[in-house]
Structure formats: structure tokens, C-alpha cells
N, C-alpha and C positions, 0 to 999 in steps of 0.2 A: 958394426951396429952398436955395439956396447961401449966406444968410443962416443959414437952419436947421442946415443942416451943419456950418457954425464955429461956432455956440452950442453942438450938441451936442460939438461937440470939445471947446470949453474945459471945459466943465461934468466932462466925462471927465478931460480933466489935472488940474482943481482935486480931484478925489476923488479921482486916485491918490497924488496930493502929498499928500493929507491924510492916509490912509493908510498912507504910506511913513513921513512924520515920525512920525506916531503911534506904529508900530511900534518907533523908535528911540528914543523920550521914555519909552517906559514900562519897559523894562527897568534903565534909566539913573537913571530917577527913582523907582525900589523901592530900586533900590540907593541913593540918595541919601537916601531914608527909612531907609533900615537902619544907614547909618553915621550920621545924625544920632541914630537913638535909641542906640546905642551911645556917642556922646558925652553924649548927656542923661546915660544910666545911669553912667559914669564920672564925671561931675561930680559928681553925686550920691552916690557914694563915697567922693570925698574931702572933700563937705562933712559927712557921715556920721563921718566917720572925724576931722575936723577938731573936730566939736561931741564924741564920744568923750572925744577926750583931752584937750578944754577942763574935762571933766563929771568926768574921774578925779580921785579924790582923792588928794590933794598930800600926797607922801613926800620921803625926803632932797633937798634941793639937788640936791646927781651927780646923784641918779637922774631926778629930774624933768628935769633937762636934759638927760640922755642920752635918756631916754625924747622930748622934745622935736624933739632933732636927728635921732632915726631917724625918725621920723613926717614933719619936714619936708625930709627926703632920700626916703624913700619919696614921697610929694607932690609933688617934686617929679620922679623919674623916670614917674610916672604922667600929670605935667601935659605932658611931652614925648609921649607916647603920643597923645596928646588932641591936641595940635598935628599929630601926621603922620596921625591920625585926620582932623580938620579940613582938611587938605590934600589925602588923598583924598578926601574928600566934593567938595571943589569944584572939583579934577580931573575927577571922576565928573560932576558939571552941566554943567562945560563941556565934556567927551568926549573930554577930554586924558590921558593917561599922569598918573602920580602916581610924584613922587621922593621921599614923605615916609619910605617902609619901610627901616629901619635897617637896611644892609649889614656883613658881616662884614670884618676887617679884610682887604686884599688886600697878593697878593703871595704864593708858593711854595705851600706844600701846601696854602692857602686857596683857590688860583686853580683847582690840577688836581681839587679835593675839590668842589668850588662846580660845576664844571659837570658833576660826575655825578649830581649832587641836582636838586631839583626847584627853581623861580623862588623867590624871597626873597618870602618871609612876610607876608602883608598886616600891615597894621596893627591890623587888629582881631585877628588873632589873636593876634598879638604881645601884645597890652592881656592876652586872656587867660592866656597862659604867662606874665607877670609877676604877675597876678593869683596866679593859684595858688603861683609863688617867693616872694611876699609870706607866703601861707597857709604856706609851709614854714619861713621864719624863725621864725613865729608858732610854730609846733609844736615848734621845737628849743628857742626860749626859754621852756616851756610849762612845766607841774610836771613832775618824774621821775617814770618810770613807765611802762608798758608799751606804753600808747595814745599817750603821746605818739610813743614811736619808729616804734609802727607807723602812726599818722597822718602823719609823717613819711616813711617809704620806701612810704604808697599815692601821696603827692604826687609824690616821685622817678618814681613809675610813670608817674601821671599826662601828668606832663613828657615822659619817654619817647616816650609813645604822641603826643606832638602833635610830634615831628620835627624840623625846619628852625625851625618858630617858637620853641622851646623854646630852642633852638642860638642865634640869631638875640637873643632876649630878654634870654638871660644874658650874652652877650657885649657888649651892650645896656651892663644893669648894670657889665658890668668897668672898660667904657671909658670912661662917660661920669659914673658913680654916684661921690658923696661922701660914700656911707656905706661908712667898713670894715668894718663887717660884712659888708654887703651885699654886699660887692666879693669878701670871703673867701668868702661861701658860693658865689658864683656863679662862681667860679674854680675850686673843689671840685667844684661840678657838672658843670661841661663836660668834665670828665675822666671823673666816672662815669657820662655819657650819651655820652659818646666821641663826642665832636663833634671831628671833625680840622680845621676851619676855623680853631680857637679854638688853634692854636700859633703863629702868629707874635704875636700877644695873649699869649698866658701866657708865651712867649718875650723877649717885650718886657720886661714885668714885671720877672722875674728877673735880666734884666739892667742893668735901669734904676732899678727903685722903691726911693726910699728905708727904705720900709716892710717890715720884716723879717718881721713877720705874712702878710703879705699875698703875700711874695713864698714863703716856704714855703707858704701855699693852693695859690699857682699852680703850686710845681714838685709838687705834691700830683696837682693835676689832670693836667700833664702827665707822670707818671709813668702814670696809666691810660689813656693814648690808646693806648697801644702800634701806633702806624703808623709805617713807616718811616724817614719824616722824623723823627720822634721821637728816636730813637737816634742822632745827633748830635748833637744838642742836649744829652740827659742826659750822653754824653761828657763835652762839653765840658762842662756844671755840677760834675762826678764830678770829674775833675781841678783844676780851679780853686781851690786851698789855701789862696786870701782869701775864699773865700765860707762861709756860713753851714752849719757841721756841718750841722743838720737839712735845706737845700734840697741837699745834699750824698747825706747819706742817702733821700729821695726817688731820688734818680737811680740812686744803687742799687739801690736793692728794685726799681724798671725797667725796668734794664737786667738783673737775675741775675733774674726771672720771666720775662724774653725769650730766656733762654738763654746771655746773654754773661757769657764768663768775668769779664770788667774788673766787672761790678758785683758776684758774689764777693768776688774780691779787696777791692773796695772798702768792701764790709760788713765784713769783717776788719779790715781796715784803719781803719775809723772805730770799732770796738770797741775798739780797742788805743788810739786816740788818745785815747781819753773815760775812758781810765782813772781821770784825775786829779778831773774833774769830774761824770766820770757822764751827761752831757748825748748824748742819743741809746743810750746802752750797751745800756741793757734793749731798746729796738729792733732795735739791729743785730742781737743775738743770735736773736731772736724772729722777724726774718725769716732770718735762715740756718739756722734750725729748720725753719721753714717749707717749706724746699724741700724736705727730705724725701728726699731723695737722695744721692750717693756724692759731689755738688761739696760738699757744706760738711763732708767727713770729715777730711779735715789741717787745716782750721781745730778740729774737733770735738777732733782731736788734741792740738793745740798747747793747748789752754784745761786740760785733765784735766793735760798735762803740767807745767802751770804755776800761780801762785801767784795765780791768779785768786780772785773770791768765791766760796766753798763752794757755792751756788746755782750757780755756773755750771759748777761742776766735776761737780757733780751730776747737772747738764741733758746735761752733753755725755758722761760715760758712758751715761747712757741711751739719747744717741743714738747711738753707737756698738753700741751693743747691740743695737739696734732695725735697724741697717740691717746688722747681721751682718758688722763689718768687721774682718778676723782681722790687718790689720796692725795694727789696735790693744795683741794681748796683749803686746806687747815692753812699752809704757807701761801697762798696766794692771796687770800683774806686781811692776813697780816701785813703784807706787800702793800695793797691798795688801802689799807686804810690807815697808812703809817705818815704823818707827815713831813716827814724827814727824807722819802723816797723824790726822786726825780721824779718831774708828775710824765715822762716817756714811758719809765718802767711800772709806776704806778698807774697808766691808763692801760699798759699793757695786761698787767697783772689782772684790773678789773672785768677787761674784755675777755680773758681767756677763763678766770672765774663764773663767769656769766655764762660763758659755751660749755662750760663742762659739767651745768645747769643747779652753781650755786644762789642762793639769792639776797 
């Protein structure tokens, strides 16, 4: 009987151990099916993609090799994908943690923004929010025309809607990617998906990159984050009078959408400077129109009062007119009854004196 009793025992432990493992191998090893067909599907993309552009028919030089070098920068940001892909998978077999998922850069508003969001982006999802940023170059290089732009802001959307991996993909491309294109669109993005992780990255940039393209992307994107941390940074790019008018003007439009007076000023201030060459001018002007309110009225002022281009003398009576601002009749008075005025600006002048009920 006591023979029979420890057979029945062991016969019990060997079925609950089998059991137990079982339970643990099969969730593990779905999952390990699932990211291998994921990498199958990814290879198979870029040999798709690799026979494409072997099969297109051969135009200019430039072009074929521009067309070349973006394919094999895409290719290769995608073959990176596939490696931290491959790294969770075999994490996943063994029942280890996986360090493949591309983290954001750290350090300041990346550290306190990171831990109110949710854990870092697997890798597969990541594959797909590159996936789709691939599909959104494609549609801005596309023909002109309607579908392209709106095929383009459904992708934006797209992006949107998948979060931290979207965040996480693009920042991907900024820091790692050797396509400037690629590097500019994805720089532009993080700011209209208002990713706040992506400032000491676009930060970086601006201060470092030789590439004057790429560094107006960035101050581009970091002008639409509008988070706190933000607005020292545009500061300090706003005053800095060796840097690039246009990453200049970025930080204005900004910081004067955020309400500070310094990026006003400094949209005036880079109108006036551009006089000579024009470089940013019609900008400046277009966002201090923009605001639509009583801060860009004494700059409104000073342009009607002065020897500026008849377009702009023209713009800014109207906006005086428009925002009903009666210290203007002293200089519009002057305007219309000067004979020296073009009688355009000179009937304009009189008409918006008239509305803003001088007599």
C-alpha cells in the first residue's frame, strides 16, 4: 500500500508540472508566432519594395540616385525595426524583458512627460507608425492635387490616434535616420502631434546641426509644442542674432500665439530687418495679422506710417480698421491728405478714417 501511495504521488506532481509549464509556454509561444510573422511580413516589404525600384524605369542621374538614397535610408530605418523586432521575439522564448523598443531621448521635460504616459511602444507597433510615416512622405511627394493633401492629414490622423508609438517612431527617425528628408518631415511631426518628449531632440538640433533645413524643421516643430519648457528655449533662439532669420521667426510666431509680448516685438522686429532681402518679410507680416488683436496695432501703425511696400501699407490700414483703432486717425489723416501718396493708399486711408468715425 505504501508502494501505491508514492506512485500515486508522483504520477500527481508529474501532471501538475506539466500543466503548469504548459500554461506558461503557450501564451509565450503565440506571442513568439506573432512577432516572427511580423518579421516574415516586414522582410517581405522591403524585398517588395527593393524589386519596385530595381523594376522602375531609369530617369535623370540626380533623380535615380536621389530616388536610390531615399529607398535605401528608408531600408534601412526599417531593417533597424526588424532587429529590435528579432530581439523581442527571442526575449519572448526565453521569458526575459526585451531592451530592443526605441526610447526617447532623456533628460528634462522628456523625464517628467515620460512618466505621465503609458510604458514605451513595443516594437511592433512602432514598425507600424513608421509604416504609415513612410506612406505620408509618399503622399506629399505624390502629384498635386487634393487627394494627395487629404491622403496626407488622414495619415497625420492616423499617427495621432496610435500615441506614444507614433511619438516614439518619429523621434526614431530624427535621431537615428540619414535621410533629410526624412529627418525634416519627422521633425515637423512631433510638433503637430505635440509630442513633448521630442524637445530636448529638436533642442539639440537647433543648437548643434549643421543643416539649416533641417534645423528650421525642428524650430518648426518646436514652435507647436507649446509646453512650458518650450518657452525658454524659443527665448533663447528669438534673441540669438547669429542664428538663422527663419529658425528666428519660428520662435516668434511661438512665443506671440502663447501670449508673450518678446515674440510681438520680435515679429516686428524681423519685418524691419528683411527689408533689404525680403527673406521671412511676407511671413512676419502674416503672422501679426494673424493675431487679430490690439498687440500688433502700433506695429499696424508704424508700417501705414512709413515707406513700406504699398501691399503692406494697404494690409495694415485694413487692419486698423478692422480692429477699430481710433488712435490711428492722427496717421491716417496724414495718409489721405498727402499728395505725394498713391491715390490706392490714399483712398484707402480716407475710407478707413471715415469708419473709424473721423471727419
Amino acid at each position: 500500500m505504501r508502494w501505491l501511495l508514492l506512485g500515486l504521488v508522483l504520477v500527481v506532481t508529474f501532471v501538475a508540472g506539466w500543466v503548469a509549464n504548459d500554461a506558461l509556454r503557450t501564451p509565450l509561444g503565440d506571442e513568439a508566432d506573432r512577432l516572427k510573422q511580423q518579421i516574415a511580413n516586414l522582410e517581405a516589404r522591403l524585398h517588395g519594395r527593393g524589386e519596385a525600384t530595381a523594376a522602375r524605369p531609369a530617369g535623370s542621374p540626380g533623380s535615380t540616385a536621389a530616388t536610390l538614397r531615399s529607398a535605401a535610408s528608408r531600408a534601412e530605418t526599417e531593417r533597424s525595426v526588424i532587429a529590435s523586432l528579432r530581439e523581442q521575439r527571442l526575449a519572448t522564448e526565453r521569458g526575459t524583458p526585451s531592451t530592443g523598443a526605441v526610447q526617447p531621448p532623456r533628460g528634462g521635460a522628456a523625464d517628467r512627460g515620460s512618466s505621465a504616459r503609458t510604458p514605451s511602444a513595443s516594437a511592433a507597433t512602432m514598425e507600424s507608425a513608421l509604416d504609415r510615416f513612410h506612406r505620408y512622405l509618399e503622399a506629399l511627394n505624390g502629384p498635386d492635387g487634393r487627394e494627395r493633401w487629404q491622403r496626407a492629414r488622414e495619415l497625420v490622423e492616423e499617427l495621432r490616434g496610435m500615441g506614444d508609438a507614433a511619438g516614439q517612431a518619429l523621434m526614431h527617425v530624427l535621431a537615428t535616420g540619414t535621410d533629410s528628408e526624412e529627418r525634416r518631415a519627422a521633425a515637423r511631426l512631433l510638433g503637430t502631434l505635440k509630442v513633448p518628449e521630442s524637445l530636448p531632440l529638436l533642442r539639440q538640433i537647433i543648437e548643434r546641426d549643421d543643416d539649416v533645413l533641417l534645423r528650421r524643421a525642428a524650430a518648426s516643430g518646436l514652435r507647436q509644442l507649446q509646453t512650458p519648457e518650450s518657452m525658454p528655449v524659443m527665448e533663447h533662439m528669438l534673441t540669438n542674432v547669429t542664428e538663422d532669420r527663419l529658425v528666428r521667426l519660428s520662435a516668434a510666431v511661438g512665443l506671440a500665439e502663447s501670449g508673450r509680448a518678446v515674440g510681438v516685438n520680435g515679429l516686428a522686429m524681423i519685418f524691419h530687418e528683411s527689408t533689404a532681402d525680403g527673406r521671412g518679410r511676407e511671413l512676419a507680416f502674416r503672422a501679426l495679422a494673424g493675431l487679430n488683436d490690439e498687440r500688433a496695432l502700433p506695429f499696424m501703425r508704424q508700417v501705414v506710417a512709413s515707406d513700406a511696400e504699398p501691399a503692406y501699407r494697404l494690409r495694415a490700414i485694413r487692419y486698423l480698421a478692422a480692429q477699430g483703432d481710433h488712435q490711428a486717425l492722427a496717421t491716417l489723416q496724414v495718409v489721405m491728405r498727402s499728395p505725394s501718396e498713391q491715390p490706392s493708399i490714399r483712398d484707402a486711408a480716407g475710407q478707413a478714417y471715415r469708419n473709424l468715425g473721423g471727419k
